[in-house]
N, C-alpha and C positions, 0 to 999 in steps of 0.2 A: 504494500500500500504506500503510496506514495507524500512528500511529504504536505503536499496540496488536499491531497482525499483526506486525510486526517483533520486537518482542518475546518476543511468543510462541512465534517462530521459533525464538532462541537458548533462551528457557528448555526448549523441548522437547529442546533436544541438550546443555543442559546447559553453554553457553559462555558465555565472556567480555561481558560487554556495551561492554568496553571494546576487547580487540581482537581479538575476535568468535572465539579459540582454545575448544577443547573443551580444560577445563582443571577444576581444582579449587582456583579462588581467585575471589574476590568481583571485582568491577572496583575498589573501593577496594582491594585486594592486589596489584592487577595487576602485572607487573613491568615493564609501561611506561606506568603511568600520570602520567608525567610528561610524556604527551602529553592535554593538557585539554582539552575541546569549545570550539569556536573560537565558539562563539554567549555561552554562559554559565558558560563556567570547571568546569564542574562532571567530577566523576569519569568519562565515558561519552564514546562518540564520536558526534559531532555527528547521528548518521545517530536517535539518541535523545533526542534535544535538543525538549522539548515549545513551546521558544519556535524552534524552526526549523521544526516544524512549520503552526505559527501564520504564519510568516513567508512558506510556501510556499505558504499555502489566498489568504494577501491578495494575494502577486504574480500566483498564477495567475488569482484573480477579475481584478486588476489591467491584465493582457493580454489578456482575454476578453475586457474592458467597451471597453478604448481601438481593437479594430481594427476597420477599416474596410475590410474587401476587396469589393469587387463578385462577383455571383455567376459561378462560373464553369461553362459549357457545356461538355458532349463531346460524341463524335458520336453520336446514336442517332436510332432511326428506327424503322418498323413495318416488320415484312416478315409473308408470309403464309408456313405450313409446309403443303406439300402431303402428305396421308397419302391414297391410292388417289382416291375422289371426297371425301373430305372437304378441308376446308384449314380452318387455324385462324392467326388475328391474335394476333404477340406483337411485343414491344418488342424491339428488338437493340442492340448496341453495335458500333464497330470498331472494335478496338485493333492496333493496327503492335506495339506490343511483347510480342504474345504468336504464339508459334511456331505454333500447332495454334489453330481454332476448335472450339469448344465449345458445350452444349445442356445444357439443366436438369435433374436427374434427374423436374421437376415435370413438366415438359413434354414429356418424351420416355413418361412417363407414361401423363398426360394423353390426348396423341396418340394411342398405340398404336400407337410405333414398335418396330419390331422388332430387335434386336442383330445386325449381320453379324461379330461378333469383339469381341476383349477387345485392348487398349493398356497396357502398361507405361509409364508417361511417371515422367521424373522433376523435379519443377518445381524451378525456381529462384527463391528467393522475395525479397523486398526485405533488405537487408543479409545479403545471401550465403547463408541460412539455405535446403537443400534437403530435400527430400520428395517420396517414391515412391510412385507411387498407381496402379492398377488401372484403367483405364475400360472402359467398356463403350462399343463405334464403332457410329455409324449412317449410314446415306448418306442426305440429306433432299432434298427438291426443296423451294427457297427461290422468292417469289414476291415481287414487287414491289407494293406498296399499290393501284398504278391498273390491276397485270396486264396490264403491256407487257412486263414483264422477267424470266426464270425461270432459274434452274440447280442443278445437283447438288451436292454440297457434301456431304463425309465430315465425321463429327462425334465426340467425345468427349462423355460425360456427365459433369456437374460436379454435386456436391450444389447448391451457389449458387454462380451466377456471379459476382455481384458486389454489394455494397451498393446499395438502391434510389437510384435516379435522378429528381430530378425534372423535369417536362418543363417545353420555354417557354412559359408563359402568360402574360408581357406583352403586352399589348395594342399599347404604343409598339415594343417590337423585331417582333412581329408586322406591323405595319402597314410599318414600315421595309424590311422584309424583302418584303413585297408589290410596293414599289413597285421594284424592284428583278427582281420576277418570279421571288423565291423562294420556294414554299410546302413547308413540312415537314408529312411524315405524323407525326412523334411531337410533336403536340400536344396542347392541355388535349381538343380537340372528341374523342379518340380513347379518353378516359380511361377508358371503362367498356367500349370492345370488345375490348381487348387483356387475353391469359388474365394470370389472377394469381393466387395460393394465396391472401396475408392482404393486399400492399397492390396499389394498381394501379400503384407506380412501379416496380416488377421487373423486371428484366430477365432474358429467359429463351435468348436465344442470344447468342454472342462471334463475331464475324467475325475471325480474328487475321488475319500477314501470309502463311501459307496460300493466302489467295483474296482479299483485302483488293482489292491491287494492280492484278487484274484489273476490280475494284470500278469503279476511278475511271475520270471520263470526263475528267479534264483539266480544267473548269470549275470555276473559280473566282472570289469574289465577297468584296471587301472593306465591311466597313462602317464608319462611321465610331466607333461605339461600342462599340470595339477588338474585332470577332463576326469572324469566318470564315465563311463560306456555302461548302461542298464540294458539287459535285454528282456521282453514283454513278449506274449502271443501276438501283439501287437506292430512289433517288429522293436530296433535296437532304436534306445534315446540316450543321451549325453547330455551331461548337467556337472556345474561346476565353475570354476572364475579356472583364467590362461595364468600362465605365471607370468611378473610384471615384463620378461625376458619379450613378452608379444605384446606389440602395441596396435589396439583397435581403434575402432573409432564411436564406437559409442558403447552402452553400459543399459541391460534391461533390469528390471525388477517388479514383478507382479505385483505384489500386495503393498512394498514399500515405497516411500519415496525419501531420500536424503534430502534436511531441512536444515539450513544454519537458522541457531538457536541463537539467543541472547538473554542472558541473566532475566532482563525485563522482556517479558515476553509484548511486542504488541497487540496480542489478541487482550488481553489488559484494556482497552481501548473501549472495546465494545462490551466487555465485562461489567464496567460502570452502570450504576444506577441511570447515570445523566442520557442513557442509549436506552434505556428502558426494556433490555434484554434480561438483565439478572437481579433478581430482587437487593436493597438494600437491604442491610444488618437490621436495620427498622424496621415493622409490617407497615404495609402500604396500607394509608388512610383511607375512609369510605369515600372521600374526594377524591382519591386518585384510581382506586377500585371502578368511580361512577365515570371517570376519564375514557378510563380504557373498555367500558361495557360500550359506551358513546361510541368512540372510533371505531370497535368494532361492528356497532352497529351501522355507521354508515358506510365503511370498507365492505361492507357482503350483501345491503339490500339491493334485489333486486323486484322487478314487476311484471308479471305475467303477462300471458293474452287476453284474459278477463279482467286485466286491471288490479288484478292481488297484491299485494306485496309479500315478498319472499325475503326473512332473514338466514342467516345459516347459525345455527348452535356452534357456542365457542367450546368446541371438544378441545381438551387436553390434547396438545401435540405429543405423536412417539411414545403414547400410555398402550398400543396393542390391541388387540385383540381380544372381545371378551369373549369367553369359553362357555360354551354349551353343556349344562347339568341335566340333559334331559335323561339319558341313560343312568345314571347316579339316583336320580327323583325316583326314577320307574323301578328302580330295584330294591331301591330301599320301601315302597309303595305293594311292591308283591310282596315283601316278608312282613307284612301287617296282620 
């Protein structure tokens, strides 16, 4: 966030720039501003500091330009999806830490798979953060690249699975990998038969730990330039970081992403009472309770074709799913 949007933020609520309260005093009035910006002394708190902002564009060029990681591999691979006589080649992934496997909504599309039912799932996302989402389950027959190996496999549709992937097309891990008597189907030679919407690194199905398990054949294969070679009925996948000796050009990660951190976090920002996101250490008064029923009533009415007026109930956001007792009711109701 930049050091403009930040500002715009308190001006639009009308708060402090100093200790970010929704008040009626200048940050030179503040009544604690005898805490000064630890960059430039100046009246504001550092999160406003135009030479810490400068400070933070040079560090983070600064860690950009100095690192050096080698590229790192996951497991993916081609499988075929059988629909009646048709089958169609896409790229897959298999991930152990996700509960359920999953399908594109592109490719379940595509295909012209049919929905056998709807899923409730509730994900659990990287630092604790969950969401409740609706899918639509299919049952697919999965195929093996050279069509020695086939199975059933129930599915979940995902808008996108995952950030594209790119495949191994070294030529040296390639050849290494051969002598060895390991050949992978997800490579560069596969790039333009495997379906894709806009790139051809996509990936359109998730194998989780589901079906994974049954996956593996035990076979495995070290190499020296720190790779993994798995072998599956599925056929062979490689997973692992290159030793820093090979320099790539870019760096995947599914679930993560690397974030320079700062002591003071700026999410701090919107954590304030003065943003009306997170409650103050105080209970909000019946004045500011009757605030926020107001806006929300004028943020959601709408008016029919007969002239009605339509509000919408202010449900607790990311409270879930409430759970059906009718089987519970009924049994406890026959042993009466």
């Amino acid at each position: 966030m930049s050091l403009e949007e930040r500002k715009n933020i308190l001006l639009r609520k009308g708060a402090c720039f100093n200790c970010f309260k929704v008040a009626k005093h200048l940050s030179r009035n503040c009544p604690m501003n005898k805490t000064k910006c630890e960059i430039c002394s100046g009246l504001h708190h550092k999160f406003f500091c135009f030479k810490q902002q400068k400070r933070e564009i040079e560090s983070l060029s600064t860690d950009l330009t100095n690192q050096n990681t080698g590229e790192v591999f996951l497991q993916t691979l081609t499988v075929y999806i059988k629909n009646g006589n048709s089958k169609q080649l896409v790229r897959a992934i298999l991930d152990t830490g996700s509960q359920k496997s999953y399908i594109s909504e592109y490719a379940a599309k595509f295909i012209g798979l049919k929905s056998i039912g709807k899923e409730t799932i509730t994900h659990g996302l990287f630092g604790g953060h969950k969401i409740t989402e609706v899918h639509d389950k299919y049952l697919i027959n999965l195929c093996s690249y050279d069509g020695k190996y086939s199975f059933n496999v129930e599915v979940n549709d995902q808008k996108n699975i995952c950030l594209g992937i790119s495949r191994i097309n070294d030529s040296r891990v390639l050849q290494k990998l051969a002598t060895l008597n390991v050949f992978i189907s997800d490579s560069s030679a596969n790039n333009k038969l495997c379906l894709f919407g806009k790139h051809s690194d996509e990936i359109h199905i998730l194998l989780g730990s589901d079906i994974v398990g049954k996956l593996f054949t035990g076979e495995v294969k070290q190499l020296s330039e720190g790779l993994t070679a798995v072998n599956t009925h599925l056929g062979w996948t490689v997973m692992g970081k290159l030793s820093n000796e090979s320099k790539f050009k870019s760096e995947n990660s599914l679930l993560v992403h690397s974030l320079l951190t700062n002591r003071e976090k700026i999410s701090d920002l919107w954590e304030l009472d003065s943003l009306g996101i997170k409650d103050p250490s105080e209970k909000r008064s019946k004045l500011e309770l009757q605030d926020l029923a107001l806006k929300h009533f004028e943020n959601t009415i709408l008016r029919d074709d007969e002239g009605r007026y339509i509000v919408s109930i202010p449900w607790i956001e990311g409270s879930g799913k409430l759970e059906d007792h009718y089987s519970l009711a009924k049994g406890r109701w026959r042993k009466l």
